[in-house]
C-alpha positions as CSV (number, residue, x, y, z in Angstrom):
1,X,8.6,24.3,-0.6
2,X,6.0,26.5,1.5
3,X,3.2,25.1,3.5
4,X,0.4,25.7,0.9
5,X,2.4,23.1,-1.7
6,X,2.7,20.9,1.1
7,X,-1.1,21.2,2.0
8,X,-2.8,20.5,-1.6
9,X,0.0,17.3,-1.2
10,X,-1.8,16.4,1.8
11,X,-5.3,16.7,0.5
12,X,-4.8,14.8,-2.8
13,X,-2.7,12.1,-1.2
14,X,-4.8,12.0,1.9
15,X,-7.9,11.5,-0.8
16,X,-5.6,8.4,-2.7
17,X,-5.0,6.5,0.6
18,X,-8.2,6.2,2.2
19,X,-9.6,5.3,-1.0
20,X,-10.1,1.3,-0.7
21,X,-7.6,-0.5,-2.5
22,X,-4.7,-3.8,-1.9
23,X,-3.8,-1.9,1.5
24,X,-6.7,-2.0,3.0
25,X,-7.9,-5.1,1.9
26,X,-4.3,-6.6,3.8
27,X,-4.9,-4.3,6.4
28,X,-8.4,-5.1,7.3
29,X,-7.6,-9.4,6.6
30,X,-4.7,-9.2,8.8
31,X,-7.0,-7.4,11.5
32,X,-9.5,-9.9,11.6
33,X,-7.3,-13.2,11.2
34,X,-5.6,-12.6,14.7
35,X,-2.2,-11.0,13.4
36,X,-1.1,-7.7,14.4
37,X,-1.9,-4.6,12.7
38,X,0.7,-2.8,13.8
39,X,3.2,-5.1,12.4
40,X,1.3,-4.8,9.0
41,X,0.7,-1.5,9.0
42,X,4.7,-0.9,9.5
43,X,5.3,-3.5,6.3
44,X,3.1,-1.4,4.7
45,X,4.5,1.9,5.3
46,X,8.1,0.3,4.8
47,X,7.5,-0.6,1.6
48,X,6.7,3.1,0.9
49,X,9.8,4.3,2.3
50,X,11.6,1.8,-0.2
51,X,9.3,3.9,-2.8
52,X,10.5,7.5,-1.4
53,X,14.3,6.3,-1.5
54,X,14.3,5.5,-4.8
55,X,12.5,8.5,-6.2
56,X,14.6,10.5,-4.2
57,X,17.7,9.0,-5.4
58,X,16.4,9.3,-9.4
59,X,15.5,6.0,-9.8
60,X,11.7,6.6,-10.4
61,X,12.6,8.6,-13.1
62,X,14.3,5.3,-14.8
63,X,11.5,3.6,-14.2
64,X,9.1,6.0,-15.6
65,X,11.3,5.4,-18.7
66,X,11.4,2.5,-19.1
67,X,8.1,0.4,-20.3
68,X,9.7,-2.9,-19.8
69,X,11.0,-2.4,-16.3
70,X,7.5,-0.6,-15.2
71,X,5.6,-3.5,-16.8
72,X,7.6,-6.3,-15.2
73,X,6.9,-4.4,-11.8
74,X,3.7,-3.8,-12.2
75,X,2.7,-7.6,-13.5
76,X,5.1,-8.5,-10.3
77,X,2.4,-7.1,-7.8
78,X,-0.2,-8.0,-9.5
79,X,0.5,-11.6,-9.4
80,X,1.3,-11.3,-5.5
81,X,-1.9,-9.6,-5.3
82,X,-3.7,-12.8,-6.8
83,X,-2.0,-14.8,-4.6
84,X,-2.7,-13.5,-1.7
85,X,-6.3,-13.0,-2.6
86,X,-6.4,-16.7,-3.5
87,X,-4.6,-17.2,0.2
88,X,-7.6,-15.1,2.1
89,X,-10.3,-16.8,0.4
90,X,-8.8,-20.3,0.5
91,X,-8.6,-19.8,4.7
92,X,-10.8,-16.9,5.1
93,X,-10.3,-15.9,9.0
94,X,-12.1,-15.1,12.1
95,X,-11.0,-12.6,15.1
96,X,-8.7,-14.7,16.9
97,X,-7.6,-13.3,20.5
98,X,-3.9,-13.4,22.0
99,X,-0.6,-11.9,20.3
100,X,1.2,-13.6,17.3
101,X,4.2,-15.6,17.4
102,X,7.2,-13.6,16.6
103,X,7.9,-15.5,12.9
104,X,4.1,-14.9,12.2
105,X,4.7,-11.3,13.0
106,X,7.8,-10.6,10.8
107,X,6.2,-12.3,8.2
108,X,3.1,-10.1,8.3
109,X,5.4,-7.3,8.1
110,X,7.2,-8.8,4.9
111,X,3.6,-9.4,3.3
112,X,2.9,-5.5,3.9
113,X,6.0,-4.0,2.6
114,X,6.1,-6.6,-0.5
115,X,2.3,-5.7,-1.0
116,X,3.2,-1.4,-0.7
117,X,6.2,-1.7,-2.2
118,X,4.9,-3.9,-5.5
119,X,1.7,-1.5,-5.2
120,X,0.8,0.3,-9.0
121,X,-1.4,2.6,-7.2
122,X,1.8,3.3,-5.1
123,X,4.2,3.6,-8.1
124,X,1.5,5.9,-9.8
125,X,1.5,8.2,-6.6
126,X,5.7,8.5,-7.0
127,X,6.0,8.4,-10.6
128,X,2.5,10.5,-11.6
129,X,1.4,12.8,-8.5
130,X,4.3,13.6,-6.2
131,X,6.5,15.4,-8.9
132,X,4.0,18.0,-9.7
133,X,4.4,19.3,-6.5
134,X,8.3,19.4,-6.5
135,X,9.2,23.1,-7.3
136,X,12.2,23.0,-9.3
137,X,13.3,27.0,-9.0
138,X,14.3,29.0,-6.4
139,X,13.4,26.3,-4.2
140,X,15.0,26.2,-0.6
141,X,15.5,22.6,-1.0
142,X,17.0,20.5,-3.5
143,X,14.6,17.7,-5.7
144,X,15.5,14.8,-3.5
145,X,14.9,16.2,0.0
146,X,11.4,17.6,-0.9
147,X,11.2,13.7,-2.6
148,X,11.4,13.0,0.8
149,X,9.6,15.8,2.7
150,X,6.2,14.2,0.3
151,X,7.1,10.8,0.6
152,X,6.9,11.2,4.5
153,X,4.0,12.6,4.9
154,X,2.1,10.1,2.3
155,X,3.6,7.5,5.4
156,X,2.4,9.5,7.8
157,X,-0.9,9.4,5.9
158,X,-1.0,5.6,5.5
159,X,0.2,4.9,8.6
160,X,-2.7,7.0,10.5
161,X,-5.3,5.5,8.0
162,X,-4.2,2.1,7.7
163,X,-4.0,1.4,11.8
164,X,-7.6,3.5,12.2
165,X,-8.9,0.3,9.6
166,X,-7.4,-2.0,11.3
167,X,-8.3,-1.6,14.3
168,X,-11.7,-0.5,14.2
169,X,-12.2,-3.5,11.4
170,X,-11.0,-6.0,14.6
171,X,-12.8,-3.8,17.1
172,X,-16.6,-3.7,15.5
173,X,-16.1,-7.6,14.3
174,X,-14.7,-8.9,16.7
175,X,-18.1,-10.6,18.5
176,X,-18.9,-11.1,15.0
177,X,-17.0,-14.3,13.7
178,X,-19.7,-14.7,10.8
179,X,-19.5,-10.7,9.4
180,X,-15.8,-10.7,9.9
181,X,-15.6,-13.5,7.7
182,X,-17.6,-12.3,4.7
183,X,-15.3,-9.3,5.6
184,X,-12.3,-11.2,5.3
185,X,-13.3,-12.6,2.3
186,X,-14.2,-9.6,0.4
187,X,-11.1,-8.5,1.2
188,X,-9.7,-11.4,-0.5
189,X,-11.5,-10.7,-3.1
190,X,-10.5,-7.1,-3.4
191,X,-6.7,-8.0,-3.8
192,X,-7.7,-11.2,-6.0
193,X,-9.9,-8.9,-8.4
194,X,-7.3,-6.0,-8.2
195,X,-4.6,-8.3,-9.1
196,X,-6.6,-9.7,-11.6
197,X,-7.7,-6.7,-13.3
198,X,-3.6,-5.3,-13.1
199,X,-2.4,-8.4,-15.1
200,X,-5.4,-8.2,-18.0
201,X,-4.8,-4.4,-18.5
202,X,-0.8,-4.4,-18.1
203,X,-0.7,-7.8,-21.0
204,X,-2.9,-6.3,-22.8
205,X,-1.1,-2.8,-23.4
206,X,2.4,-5.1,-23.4
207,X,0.6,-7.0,-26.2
């Protein structure tokens, strides 16, 4: 794998992650309710490196194959996605100052990695995007360790993107109680609608 494959990887995935979606919708909420962005940001990426072991193992490719199996994922994350959406807007937050308890944190970090990890746009990046740039001859490396090679830089990606949104989102709004609410709950929204949208299309091809 030579360094011009692994730049066009970078550009196009760099291009997918800081495209707003479910990630930074979490990202941005947890910001702005008073929880820690790191710990979400390292759920996030987590649940990506659950993505990267798999596809390097083969297991993506069993997925791919098999309809039911993707469906059943992909209606899995949706539903979260509504769910949490529902959460946000039911309790929208404001910047809150101080650290999180350490149960709060861990379960900001579960949130993240169940929201990354259940992620179509995610599952689309490992199962669509990343094998066009694995070279299959006279390659230095074997399938599954450039699997890896990609998958770490897409968390490297995500990780530098995700933390830059949420911090500056708590950093610009955090005099702002009233902005960072309407931003909290269009981020709601966001994950609501995405869910939303995820279930509709993914019954409707099932049906």
């Amino acid at each position: 794998m030579d360094s011009a494959t692994l730049i066009s990887f970078l550009a196009v995935d760099l291009l997918l992650v800081c495209v707003p979606g479910a990630d930074w919708a979490y990202v941005i909420a947890a910001g702005l309710r008073g929880r820690s962005v790191g710990m979400a940001v390292t759920g996030l990426v987590s649940g990506y490196a659950l993505h990267t072991a798999l596809a390097a193992a083969g297991l993506a490719v069993l997925v791919a194959g098999s309809p039911e199996l993707l469906t059943a994922l992909t209606v899995a994350g949706a539903a979260y996605l509504v769910w949490l959406g529902w959460s946000v807007l039911r309790r929208p937050g404001v910047p809150q100052a101080g650290e999180a308890a350490a149960h709060d944190r861990w379960r900001v970090f579960l949130r993240g990695a169940t929201i990354s990890g259940l992620n179509p746009k995610g599952l689309l990046l490992y199962l669509s995007v990343l094998p066009q740039f694995l070279v299959t001859r006279d390659a230095r490396l074997p399938v599954p360790a450039q699997t890896v090679t990609l998958g770490l830089l897409h968390m490297a990606c995500c990780a530098a993107v995700y933390a830059t949104v949420g911090v500056l989102a708590r950093r610009l709004l955090g005099a702002r109680p009233a902005a960072a609410r309407a931003v909290t709950r269009t981020s709601g929204a966001a994950m609501l609608g995405i869910g939303a949208f995820l279930l509709v299309q993914r019954l409707a091809l099932g049906g």
